[in-house]
mmCIF file of the N, C-alpha and C atoms, coordinates in Angstrom:
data_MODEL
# 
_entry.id   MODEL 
# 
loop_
_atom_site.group_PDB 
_atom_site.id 
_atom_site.type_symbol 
_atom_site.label_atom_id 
_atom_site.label_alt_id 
_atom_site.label_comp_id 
_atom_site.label_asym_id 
_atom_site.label_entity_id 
_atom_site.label_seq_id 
_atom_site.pdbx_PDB_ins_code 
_atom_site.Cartn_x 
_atom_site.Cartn_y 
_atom_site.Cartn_z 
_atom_site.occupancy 
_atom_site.B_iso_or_equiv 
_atom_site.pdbx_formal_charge 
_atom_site.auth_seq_id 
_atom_site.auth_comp_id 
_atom_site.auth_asym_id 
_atom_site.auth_atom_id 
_atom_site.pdbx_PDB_model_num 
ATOM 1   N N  . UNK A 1 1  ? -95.778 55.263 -19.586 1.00 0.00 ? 1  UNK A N  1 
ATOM 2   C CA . UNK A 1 1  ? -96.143 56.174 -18.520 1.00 0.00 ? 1  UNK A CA 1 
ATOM 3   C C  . UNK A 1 1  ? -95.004 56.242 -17.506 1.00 0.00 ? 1  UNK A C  1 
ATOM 4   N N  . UNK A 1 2  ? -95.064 57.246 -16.911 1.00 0.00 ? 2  UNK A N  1 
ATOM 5   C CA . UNK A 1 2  ? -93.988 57.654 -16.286 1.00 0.00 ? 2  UNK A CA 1 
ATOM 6   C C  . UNK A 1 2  ? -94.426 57.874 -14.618 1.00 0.00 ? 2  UNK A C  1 
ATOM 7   N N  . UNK A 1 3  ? -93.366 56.836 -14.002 1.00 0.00 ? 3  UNK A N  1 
ATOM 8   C CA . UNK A 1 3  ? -94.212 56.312 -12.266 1.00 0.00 ? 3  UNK A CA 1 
ATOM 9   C C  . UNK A 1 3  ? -93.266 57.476 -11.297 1.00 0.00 ? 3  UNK A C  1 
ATOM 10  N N  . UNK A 1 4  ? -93.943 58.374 -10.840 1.00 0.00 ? 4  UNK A N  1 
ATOM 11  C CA . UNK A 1 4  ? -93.247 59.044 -10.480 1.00 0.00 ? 4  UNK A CA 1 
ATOM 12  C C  . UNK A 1 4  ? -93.878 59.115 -8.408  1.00 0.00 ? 4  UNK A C  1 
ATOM 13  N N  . UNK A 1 5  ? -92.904 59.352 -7.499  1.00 0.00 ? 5  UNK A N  1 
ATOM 14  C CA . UNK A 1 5  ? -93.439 58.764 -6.453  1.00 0.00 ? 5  UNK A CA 1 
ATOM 15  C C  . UNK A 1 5  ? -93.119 60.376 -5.632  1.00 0.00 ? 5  UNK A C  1 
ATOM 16  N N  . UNK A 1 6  ? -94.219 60.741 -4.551  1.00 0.00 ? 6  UNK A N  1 
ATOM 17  C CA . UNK A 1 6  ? -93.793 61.733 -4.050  1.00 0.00 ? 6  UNK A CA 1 
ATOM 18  C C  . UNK A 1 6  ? -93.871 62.031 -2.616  1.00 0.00 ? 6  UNK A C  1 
ATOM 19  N N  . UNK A 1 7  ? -92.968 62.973 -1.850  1.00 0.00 ? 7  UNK A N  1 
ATOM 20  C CA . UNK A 1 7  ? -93.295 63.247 -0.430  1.00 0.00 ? 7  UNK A CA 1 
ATOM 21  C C  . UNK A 1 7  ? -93.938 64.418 0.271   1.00 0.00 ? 7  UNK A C  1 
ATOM 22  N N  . UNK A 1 8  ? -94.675 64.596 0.646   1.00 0.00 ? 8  UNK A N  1 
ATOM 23  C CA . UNK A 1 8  ? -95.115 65.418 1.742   1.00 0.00 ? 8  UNK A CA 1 
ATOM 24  C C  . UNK A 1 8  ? -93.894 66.018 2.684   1.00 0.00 ? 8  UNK A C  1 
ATOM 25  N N  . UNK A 1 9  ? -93.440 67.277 1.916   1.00 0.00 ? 9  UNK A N  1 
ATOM 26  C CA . UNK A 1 9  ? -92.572 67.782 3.503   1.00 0.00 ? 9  UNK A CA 1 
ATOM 27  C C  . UNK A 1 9  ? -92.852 69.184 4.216   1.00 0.00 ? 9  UNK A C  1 
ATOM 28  N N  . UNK A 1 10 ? -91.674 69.868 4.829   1.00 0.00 ? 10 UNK A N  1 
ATOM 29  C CA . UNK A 1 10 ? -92.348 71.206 5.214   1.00 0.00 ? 10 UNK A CA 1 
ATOM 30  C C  . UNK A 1 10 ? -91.250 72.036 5.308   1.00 0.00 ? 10 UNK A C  1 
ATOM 31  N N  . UNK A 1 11 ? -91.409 73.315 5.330   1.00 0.00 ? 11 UNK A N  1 
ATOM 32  C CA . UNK A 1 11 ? -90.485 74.138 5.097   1.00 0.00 ? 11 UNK A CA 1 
ATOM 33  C C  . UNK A 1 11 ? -89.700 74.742 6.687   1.00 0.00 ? 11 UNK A C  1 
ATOM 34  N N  . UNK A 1 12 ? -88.514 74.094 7.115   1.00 0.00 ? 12 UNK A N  1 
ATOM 35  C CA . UNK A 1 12 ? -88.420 73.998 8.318   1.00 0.00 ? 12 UNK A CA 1 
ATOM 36  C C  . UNK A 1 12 ? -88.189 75.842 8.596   1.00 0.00 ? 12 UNK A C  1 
ATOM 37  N N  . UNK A 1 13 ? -87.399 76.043 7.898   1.00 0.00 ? 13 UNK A N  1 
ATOM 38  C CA . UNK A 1 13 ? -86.777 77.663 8.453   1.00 0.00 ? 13 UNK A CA 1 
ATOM 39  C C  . UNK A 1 13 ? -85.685 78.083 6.702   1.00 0.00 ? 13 UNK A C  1 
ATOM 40  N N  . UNK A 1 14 ? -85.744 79.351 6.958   1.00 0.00 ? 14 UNK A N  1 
ATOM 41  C CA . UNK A 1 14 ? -85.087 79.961 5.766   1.00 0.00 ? 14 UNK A CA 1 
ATOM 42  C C  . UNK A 1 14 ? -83.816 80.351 6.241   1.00 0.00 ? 14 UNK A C  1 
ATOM 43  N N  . UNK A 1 15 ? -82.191 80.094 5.618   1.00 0.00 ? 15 UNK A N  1 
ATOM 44  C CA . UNK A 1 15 ? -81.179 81.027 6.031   1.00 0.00 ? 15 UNK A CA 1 
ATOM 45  C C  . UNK A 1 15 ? -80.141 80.963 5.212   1.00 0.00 ? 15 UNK A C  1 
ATOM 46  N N  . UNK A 1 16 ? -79.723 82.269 4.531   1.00 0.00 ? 16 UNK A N  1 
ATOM 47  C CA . UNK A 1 16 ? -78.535 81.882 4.066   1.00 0.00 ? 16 UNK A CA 1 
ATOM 48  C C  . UNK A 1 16 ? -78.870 82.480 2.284   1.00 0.00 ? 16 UNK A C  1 
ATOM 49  N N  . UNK A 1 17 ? -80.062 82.227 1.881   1.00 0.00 ? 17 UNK A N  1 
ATOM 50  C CA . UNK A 1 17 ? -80.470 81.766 0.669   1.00 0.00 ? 17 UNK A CA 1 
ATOM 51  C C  . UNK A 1 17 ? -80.648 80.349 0.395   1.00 0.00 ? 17 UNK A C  1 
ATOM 52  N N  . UNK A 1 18 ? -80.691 79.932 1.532   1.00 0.00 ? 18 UNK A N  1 
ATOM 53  C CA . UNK A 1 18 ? -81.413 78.488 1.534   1.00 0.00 ? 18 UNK A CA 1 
ATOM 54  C C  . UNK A 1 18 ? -82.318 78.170 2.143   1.00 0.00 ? 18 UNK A C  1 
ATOM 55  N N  . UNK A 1 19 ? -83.439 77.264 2.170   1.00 0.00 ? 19 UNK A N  1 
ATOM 56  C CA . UNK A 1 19 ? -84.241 76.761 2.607   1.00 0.00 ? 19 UNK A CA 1 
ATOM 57  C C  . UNK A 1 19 ? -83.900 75.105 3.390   1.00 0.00 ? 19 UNK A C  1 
ATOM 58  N N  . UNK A 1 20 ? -84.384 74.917 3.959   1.00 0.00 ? 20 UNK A N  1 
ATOM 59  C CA . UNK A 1 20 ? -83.754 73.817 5.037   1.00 0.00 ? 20 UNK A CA 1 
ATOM 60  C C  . UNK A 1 20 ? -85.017 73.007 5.269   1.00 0.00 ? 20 UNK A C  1 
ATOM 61  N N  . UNK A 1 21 ? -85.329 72.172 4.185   1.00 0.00 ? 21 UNK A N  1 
ATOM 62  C CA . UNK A 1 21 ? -86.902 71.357 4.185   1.00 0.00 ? 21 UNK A CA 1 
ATOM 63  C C  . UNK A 1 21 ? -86.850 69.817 5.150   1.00 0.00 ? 21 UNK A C  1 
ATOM 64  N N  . UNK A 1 22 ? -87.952 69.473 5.608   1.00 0.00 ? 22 UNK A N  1 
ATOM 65  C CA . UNK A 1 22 ? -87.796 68.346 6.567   1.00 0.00 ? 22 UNK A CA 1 
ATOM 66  C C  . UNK A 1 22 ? -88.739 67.536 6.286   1.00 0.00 ? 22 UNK A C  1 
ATOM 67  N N  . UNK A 1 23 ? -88.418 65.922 6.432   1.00 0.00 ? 23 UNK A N  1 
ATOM 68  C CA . UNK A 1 23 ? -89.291 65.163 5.541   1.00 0.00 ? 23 UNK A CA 1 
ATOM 69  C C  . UNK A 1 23 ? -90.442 64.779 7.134   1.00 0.00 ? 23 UNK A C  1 
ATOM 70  N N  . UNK A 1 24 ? -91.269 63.655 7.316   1.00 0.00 ? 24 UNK A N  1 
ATOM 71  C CA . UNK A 1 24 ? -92.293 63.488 8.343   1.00 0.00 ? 24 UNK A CA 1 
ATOM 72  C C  . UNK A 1 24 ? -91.391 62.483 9.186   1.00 0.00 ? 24 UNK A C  1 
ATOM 73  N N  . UNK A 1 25 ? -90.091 61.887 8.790   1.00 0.00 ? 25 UNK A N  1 
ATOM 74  C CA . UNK A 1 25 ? -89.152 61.474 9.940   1.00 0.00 ? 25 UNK A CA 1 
ATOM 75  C C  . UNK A 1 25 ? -88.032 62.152 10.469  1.00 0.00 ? 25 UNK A C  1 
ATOM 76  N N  . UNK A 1 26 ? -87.967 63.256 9.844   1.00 0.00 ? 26 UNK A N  1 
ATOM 77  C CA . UNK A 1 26 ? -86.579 63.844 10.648  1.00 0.00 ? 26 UNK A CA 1 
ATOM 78  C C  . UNK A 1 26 ? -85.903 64.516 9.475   1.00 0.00 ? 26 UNK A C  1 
ATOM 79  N N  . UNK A 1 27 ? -85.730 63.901 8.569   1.00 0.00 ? 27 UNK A N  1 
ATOM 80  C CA . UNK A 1 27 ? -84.215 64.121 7.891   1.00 0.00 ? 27 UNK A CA 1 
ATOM 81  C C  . UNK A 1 27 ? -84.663 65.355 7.200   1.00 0.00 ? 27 UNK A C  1 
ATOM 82  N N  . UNK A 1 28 ? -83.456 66.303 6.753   1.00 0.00 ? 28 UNK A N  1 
ATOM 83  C CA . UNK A 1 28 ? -83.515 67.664 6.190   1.00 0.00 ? 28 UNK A CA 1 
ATOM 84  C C  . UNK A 1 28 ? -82.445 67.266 4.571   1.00 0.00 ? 28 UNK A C  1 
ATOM 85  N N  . UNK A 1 29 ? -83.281 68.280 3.838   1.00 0.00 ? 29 UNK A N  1 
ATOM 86  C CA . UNK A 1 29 ? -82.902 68.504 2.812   1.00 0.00 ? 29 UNK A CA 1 
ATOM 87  C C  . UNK A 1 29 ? -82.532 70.086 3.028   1.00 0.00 ? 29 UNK A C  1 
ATOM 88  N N  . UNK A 1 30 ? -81.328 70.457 2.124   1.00 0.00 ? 30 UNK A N  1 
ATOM 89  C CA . UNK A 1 30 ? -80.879 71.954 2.073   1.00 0.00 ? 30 UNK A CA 1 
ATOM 90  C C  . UNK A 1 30 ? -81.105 72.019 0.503   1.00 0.00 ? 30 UNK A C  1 
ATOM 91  N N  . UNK A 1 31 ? -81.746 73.254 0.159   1.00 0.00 ? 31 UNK A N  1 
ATOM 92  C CA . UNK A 1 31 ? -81.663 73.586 -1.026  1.00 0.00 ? 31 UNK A CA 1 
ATOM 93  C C  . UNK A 1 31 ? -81.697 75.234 -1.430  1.00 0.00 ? 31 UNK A C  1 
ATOM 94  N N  . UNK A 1 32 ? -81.458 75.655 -2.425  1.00 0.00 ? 32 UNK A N  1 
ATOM 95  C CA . UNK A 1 32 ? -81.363 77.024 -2.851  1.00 0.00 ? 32 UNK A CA 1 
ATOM 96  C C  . UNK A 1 32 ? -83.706 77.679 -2.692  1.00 0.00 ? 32 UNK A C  1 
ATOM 97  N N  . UNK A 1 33 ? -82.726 78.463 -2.402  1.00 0.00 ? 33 UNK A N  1 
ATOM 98  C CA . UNK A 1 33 ? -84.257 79.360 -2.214  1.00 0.00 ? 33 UNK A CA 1 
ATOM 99  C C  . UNK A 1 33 ? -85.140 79.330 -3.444  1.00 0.00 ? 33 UNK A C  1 
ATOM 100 N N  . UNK A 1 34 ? -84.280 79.387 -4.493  1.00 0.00 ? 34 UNK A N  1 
ATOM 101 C CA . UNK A 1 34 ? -85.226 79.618 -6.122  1.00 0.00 ? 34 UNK A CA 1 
ATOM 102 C C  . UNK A 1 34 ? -85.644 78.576 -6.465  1.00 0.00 ? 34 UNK A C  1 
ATOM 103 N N  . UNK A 1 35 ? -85.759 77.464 -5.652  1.00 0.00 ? 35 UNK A N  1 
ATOM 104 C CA . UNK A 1 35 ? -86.101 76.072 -6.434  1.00 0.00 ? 35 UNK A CA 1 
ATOM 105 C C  . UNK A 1 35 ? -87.667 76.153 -5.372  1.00 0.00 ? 35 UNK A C  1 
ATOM 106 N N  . UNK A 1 36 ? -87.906 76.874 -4.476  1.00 0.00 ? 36 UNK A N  1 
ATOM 107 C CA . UNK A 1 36 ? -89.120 76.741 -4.017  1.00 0.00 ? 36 UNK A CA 1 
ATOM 108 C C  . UNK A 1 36 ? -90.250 77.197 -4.623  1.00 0.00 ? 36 UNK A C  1 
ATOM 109 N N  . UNK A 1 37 ? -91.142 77.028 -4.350  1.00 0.00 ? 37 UNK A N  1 
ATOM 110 C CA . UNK A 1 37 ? -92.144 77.567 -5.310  1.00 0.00 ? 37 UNK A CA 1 
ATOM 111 C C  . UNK A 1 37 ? -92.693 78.915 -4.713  1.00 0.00 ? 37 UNK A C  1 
ATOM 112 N N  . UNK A 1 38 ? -92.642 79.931 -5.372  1.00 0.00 ? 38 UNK A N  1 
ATOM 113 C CA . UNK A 1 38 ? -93.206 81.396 -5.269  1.00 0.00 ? 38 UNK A CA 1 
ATOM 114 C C  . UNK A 1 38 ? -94.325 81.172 -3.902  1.00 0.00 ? 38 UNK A C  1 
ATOM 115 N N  . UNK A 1 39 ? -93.461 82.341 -3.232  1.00 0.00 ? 39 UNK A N  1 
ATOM 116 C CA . UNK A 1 39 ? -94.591 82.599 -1.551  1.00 0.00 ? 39 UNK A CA 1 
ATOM 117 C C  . UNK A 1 39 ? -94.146 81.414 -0.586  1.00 0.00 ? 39 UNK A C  1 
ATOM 118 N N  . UNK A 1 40 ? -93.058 80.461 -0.855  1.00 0.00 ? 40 UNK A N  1 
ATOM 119 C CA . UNK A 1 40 ? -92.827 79.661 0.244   1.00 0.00 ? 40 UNK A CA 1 
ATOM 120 C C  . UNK A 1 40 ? -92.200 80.392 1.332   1.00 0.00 ? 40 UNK A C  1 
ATOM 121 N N  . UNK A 1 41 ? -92.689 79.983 2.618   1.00 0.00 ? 41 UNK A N  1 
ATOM 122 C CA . UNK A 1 41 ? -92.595 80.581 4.061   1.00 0.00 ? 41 UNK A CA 1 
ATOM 123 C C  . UNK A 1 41 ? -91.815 79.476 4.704   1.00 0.00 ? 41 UNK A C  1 
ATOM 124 N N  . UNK A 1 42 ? -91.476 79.904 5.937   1.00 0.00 ? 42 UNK A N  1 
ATOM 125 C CA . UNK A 1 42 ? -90.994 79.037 6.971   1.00 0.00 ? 42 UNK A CA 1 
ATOM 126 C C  . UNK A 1 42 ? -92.803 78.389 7.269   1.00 0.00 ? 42 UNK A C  1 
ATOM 127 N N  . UNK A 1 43 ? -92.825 76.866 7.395   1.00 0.00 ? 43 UNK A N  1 
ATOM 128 C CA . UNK A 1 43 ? -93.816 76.489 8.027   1.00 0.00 ? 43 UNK A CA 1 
ATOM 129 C C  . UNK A 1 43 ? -94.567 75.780 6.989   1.00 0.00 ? 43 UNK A C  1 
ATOM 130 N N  . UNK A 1 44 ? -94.503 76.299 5.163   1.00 0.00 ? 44 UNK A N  1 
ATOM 131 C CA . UNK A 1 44 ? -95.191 75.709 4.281   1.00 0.00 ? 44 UNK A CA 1 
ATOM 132 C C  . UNK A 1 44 ? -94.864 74.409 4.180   1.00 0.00 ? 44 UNK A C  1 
ATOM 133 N N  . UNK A 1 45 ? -96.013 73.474 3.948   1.00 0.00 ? 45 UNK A N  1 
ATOM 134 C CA . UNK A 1 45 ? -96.100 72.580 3.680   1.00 0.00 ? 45 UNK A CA 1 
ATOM 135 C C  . UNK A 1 45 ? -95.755 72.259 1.699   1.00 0.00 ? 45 UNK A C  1 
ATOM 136 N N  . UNK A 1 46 ? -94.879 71.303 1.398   1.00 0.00 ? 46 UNK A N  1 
ATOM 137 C CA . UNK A 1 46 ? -94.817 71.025 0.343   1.00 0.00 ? 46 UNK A CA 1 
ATOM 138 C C  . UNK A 1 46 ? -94.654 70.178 -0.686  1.00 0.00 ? 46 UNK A C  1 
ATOM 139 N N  . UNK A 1 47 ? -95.146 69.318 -1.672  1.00 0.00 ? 47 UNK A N  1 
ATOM 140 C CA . UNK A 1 47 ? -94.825 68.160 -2.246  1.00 0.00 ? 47 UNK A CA 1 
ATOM 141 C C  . UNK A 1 47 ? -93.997 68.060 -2.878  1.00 0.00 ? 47 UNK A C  1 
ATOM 142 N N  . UNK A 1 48 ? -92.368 66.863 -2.687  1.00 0.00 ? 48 UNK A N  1 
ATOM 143 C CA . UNK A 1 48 ? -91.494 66.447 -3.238  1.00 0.00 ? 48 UNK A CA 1 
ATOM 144 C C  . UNK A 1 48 ? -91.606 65.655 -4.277  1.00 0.00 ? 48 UNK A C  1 
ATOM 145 N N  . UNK A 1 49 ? -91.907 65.953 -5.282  1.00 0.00 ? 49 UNK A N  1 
ATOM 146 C CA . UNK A 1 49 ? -91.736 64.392 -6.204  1.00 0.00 ? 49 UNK A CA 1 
ATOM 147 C C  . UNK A 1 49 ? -90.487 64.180 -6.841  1.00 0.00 ? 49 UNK A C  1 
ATOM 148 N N  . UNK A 1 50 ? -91.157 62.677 -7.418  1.00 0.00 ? 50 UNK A N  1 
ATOM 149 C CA . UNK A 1 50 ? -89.719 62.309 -7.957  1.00 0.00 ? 50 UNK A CA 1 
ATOM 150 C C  . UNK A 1 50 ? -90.485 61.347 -9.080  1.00 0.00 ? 50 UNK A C  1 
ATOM 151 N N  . UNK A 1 51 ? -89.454 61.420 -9.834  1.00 0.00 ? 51 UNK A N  1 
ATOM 152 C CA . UNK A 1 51 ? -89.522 60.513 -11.434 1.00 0.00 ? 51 UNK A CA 1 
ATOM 153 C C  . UNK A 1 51 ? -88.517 60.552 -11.556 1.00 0.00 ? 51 UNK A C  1 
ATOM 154 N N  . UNK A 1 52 ? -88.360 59.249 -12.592 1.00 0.00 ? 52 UNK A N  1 
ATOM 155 C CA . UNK A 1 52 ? -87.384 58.239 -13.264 1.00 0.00 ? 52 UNK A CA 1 
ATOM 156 C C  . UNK A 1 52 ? -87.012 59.171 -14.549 1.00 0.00 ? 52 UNK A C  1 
ATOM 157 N N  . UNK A 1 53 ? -85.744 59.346 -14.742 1.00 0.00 ? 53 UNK A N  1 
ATOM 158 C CA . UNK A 1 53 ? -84.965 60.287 -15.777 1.00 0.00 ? 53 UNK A CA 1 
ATOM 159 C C  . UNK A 1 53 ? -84.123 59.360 -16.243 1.00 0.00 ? 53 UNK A C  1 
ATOM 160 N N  . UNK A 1 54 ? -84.887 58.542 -17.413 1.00 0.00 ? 54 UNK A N  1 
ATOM 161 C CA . UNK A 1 54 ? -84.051 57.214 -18.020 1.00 0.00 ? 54 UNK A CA 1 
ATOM 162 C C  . UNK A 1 54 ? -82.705 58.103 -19.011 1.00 0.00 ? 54 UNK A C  1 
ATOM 163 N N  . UNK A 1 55 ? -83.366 59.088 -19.792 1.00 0.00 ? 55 UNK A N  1 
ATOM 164 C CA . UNK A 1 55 ? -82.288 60.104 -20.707 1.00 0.00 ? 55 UNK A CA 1 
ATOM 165 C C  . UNK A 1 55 ? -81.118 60.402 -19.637 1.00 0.00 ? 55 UNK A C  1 
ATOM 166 N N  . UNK A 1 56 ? -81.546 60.895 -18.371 1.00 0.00 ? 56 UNK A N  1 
ATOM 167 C CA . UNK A 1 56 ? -80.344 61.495 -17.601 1.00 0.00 ? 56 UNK A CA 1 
ATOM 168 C C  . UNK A 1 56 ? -79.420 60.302 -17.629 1.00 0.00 ? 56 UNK A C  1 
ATOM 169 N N  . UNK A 1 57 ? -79.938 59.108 -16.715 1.00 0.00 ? 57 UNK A N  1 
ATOM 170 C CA . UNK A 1 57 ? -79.379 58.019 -16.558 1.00 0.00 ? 57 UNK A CA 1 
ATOM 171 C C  . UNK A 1 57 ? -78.570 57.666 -17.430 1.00 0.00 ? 57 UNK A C  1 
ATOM 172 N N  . UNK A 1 58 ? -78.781 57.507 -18.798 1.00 0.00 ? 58 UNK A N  1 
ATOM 173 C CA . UNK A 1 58 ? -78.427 57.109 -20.111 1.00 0.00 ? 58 UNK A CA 1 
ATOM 174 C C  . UNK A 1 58 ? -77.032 57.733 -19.893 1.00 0.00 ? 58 UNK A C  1 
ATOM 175 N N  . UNK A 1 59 ? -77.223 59.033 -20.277 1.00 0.00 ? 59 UNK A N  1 
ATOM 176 C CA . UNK A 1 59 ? -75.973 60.399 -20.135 1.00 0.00 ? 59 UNK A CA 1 
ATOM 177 C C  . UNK A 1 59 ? -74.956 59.673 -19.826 1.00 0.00 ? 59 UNK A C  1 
ATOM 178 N N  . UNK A 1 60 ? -75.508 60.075 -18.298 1.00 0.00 ? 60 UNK A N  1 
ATOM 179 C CA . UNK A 1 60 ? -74.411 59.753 -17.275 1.00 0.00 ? 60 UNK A CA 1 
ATOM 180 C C  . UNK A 1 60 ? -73.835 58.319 -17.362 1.00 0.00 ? 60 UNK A C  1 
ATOM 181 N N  . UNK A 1 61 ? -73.865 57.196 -17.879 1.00 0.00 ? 61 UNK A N  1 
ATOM 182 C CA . UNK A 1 61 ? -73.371 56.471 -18.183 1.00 0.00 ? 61 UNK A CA 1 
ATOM 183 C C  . UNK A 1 61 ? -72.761 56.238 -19.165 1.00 0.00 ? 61 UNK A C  1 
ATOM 184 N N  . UNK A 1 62 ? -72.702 56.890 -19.929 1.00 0.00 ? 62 UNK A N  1 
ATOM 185 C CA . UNK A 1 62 ? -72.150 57.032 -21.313 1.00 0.00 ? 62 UNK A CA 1 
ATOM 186 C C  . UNK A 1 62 ? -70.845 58.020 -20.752 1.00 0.00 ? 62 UNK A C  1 
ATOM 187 N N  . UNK A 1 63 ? -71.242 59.258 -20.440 1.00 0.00 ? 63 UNK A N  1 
ATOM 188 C CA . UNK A 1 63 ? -70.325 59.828 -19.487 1.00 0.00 ? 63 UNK A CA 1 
ATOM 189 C C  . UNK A 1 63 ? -68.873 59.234 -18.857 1.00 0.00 ? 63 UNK A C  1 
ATOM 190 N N  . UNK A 1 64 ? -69.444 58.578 -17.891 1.00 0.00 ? 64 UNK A N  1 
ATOM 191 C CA . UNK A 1 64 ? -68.082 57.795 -17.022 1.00 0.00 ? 64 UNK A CA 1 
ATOM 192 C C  . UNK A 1 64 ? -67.830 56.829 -17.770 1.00 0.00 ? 64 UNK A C  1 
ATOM 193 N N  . UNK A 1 65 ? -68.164 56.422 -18.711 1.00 0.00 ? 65 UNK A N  1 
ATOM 194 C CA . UNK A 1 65 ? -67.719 55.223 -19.993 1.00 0.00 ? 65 UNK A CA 1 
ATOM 195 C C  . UNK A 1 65 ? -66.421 56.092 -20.520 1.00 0.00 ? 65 UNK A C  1 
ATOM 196 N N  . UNK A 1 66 ? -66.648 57.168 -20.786 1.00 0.00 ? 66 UNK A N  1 
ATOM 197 C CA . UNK A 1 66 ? -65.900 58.493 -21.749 1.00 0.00 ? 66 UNK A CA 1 
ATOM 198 C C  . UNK A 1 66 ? -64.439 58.875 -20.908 1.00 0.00 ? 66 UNK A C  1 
ATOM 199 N N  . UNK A 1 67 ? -65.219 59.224 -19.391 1.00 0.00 ? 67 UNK A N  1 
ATOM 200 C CA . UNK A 1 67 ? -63.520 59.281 -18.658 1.00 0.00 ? 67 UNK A CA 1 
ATOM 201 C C  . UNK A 1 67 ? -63.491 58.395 -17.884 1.00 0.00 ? 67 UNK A C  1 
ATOM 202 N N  . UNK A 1 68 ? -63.355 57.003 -17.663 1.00 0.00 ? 68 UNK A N  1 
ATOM 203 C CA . UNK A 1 68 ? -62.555 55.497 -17.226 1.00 0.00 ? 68 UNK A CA 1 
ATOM 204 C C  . UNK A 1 68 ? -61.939 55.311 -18.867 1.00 0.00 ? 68 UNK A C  1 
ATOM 205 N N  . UNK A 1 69 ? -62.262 55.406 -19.603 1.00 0.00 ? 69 UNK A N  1 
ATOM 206 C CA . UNK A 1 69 ? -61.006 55.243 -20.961 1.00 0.00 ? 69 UNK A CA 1 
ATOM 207 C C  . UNK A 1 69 ? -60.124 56.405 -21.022 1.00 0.00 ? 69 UNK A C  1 
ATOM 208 N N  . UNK A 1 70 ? -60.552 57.666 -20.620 1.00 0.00 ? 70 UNK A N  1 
ATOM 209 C CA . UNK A 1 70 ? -59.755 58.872 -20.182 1.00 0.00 ? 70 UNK A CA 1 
ATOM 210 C C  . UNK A 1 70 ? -58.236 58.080 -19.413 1.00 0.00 ? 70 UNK A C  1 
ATOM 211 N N  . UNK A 1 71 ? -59.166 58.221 -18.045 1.00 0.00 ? 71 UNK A N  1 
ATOM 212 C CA . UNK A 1 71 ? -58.202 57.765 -17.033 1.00 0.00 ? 71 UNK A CA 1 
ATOM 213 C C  . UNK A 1 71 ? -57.566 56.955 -16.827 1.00 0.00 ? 71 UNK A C  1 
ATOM 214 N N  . UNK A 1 72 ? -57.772 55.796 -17.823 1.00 0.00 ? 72 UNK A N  1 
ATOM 215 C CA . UNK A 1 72 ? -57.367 54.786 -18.409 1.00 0.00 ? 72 UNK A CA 1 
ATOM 216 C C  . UNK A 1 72 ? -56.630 54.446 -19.776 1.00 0.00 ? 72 UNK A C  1 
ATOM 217 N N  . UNK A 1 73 ? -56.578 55.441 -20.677 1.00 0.00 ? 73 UNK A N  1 
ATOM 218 C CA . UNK A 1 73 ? -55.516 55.688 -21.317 1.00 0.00 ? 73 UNK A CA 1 
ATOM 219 C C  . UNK A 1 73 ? -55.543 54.956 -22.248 1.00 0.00 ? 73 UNK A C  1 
ATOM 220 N N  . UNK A 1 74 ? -57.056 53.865 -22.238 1.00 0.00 ? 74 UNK A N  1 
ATOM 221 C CA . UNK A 1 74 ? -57.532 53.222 -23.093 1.00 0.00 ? 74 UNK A CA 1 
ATOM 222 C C  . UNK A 1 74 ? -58.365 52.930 -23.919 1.00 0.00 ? 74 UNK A C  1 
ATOM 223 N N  . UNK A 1 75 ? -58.695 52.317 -25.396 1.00 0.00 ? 75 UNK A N  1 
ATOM 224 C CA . UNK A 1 75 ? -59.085 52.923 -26.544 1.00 0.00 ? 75 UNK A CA 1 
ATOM 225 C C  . UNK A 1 75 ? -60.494 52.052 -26.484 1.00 0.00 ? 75 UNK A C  1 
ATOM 226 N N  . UNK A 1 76 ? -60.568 50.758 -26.706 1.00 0.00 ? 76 UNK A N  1 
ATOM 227 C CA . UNK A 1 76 ? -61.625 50.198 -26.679 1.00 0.00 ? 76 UNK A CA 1 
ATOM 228 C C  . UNK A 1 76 ? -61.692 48.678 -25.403 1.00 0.00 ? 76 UNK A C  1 
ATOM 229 N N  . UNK A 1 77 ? -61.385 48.765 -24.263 1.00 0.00 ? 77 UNK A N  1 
ATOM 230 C CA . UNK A 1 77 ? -60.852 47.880 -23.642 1.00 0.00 ? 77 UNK A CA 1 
ATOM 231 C C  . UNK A 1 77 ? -62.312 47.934 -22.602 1.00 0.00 ? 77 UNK A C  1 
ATOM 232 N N  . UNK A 1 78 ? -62.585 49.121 -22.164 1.00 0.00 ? 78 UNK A N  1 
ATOM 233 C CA . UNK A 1 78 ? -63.895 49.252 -21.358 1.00 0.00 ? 78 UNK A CA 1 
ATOM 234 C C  . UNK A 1 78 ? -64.589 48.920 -22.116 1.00 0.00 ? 78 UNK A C  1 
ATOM 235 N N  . UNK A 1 79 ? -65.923 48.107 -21.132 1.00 0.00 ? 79 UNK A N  1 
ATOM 236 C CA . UNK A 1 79 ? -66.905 47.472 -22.043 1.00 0.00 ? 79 UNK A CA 1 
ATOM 237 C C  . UNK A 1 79 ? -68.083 48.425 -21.981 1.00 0.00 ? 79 UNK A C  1 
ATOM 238 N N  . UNK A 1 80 ? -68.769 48.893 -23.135 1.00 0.00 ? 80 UNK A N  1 
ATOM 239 C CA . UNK A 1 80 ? -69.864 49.562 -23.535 1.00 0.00 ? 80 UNK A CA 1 
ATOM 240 C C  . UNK A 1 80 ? -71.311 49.239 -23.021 1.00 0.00 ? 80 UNK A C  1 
# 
C-alpha cells in the first residue's frame, strides 16, 4: 500500500498563467495554471497530496550513476 500524506491549501491569487497557492503557515507554492483542477478561483480551497514514487526515485538514481561516470570519464569505478 501506498502512504501517501496530504495538505489543505488555498488558492492565493492568479497571475501570469500561474497560480500562487499558500499552505495554513505562510509559505507559497507557484505553479502553472493547468495543473489546477477545472473551475479553480482565487480563494479555492484545495488538497495537496503527496506519495512516495519509489520507480521515479529508482530512475533518478540510476540517472546520476550514468553522468558522474560521464563526468568522470570513468568506466566501472562508481559504485552501483
Amino acid at each position: 500500500m501506498t502512504e501517501q500524506l496530504g495538505l489543505s491549501v488555498t488558492v492565493d491569487r492568479l497571475e501570469n498563467g500561474k497560480a500562487v497557492i499558500r499552505t495554513y503557515d505562510g509559505q507559497e507554492l507557484i505553479i502553472d495554471l493547468a495543473l489546477l483542477p477545472t473551475g479553480s478561483r482565487e480563494g479555492a480551497r484545495l488538497g495537496l497530496n503527496f506519495s512516495n514514487n519509489q520507480a521515479g526515485t529508482v530512475a533518478q538514481e540510476q540517472l546520476a550513476k550514468i553522468l558522474l561516470k560521464q563526468i568522470l570519464g570513468k568506466k566501472n569505478n562508481v559504485a552501483d
